[in-house]
N, C-alpha and C positions, 0 to 999 in steps of 0.2 A: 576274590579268592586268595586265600594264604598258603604260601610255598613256605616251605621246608629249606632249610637253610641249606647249598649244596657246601661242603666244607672245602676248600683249596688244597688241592695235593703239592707236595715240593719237592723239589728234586734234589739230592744232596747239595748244592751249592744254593739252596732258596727260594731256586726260582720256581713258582706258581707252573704246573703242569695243569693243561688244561682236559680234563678229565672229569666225568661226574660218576665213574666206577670204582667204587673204595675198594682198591687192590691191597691195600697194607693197612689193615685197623690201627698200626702200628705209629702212621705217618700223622693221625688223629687227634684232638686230644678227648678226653674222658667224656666231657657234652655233645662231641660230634661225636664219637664213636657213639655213645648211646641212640644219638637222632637217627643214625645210620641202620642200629640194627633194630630199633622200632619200626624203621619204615621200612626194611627188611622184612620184619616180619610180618605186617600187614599186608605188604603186598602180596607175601607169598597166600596168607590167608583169602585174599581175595582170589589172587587165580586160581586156588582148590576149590571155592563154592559158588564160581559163575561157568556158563557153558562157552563152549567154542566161540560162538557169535560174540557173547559179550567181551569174550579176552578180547578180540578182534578191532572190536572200539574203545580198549582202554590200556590196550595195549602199547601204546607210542608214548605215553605218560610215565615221566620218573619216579614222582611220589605218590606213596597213598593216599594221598589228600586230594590229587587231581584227579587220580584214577574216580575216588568215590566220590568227586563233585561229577562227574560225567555221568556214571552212572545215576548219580541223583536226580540231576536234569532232566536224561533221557527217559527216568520212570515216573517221576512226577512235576517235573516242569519247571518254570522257572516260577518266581514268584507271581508275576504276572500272571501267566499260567493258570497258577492256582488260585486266583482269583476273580478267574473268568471263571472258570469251574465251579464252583462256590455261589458266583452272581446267575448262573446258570439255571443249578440247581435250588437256588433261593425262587428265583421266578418262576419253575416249574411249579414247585411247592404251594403258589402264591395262586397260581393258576387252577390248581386241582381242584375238580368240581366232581360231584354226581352226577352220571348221567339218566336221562329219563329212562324208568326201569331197571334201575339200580338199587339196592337197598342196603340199609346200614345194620 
């Protein structure tokens, strides 16, 4: 999974303030200030179109990139996953007969 770059905030003498809350756009420069309100703004679009429950499990996640791997996981699974699913559903398929007094 790929993280979102958190950018270093500095405190007028240099020094790295340990913080992943961009309090001053101002402290930024032009590519972290954009990453910032990109992932601003997805995340806010996320919390508008999931319910209570889902804010609840992805809620503890700083970027939208993790928030929506979680979510992705948790609705369709991991790769693995999906490919039991899939092996599954191929076997069912493979299985499917008529039964006596059935007709096509």
């Amino acid at each position: 999974m790929e993280n979102f770059p958190i950018p270093p905030k500095k405190d007028e003498n240099g020094q790295v303030i340990v913080s992943s809350d961009p309090l001053d756009l101002d402290d930024y420069t032009e590519e972290q200030s954009a990453v910032i309100t990109v992932n601003s703004k997805a995340k806010n679009l996320l919390y508008n179109t999931i319910s209570g429950e889902e804010y609840k499990k992805i809620s503890s996640y700083e970027t939208a990139k993790e928030m929506w791997y979680k979510l992705e996981v948790t609705y369709e699974g991991t790769n693995n996953v999906k490919e039991t699913r899939i092996n599954l559903l191929v076997r069912d398929y493979e299985l499917f007969h008529m039964k006596n007094g059935e007709s096509a």
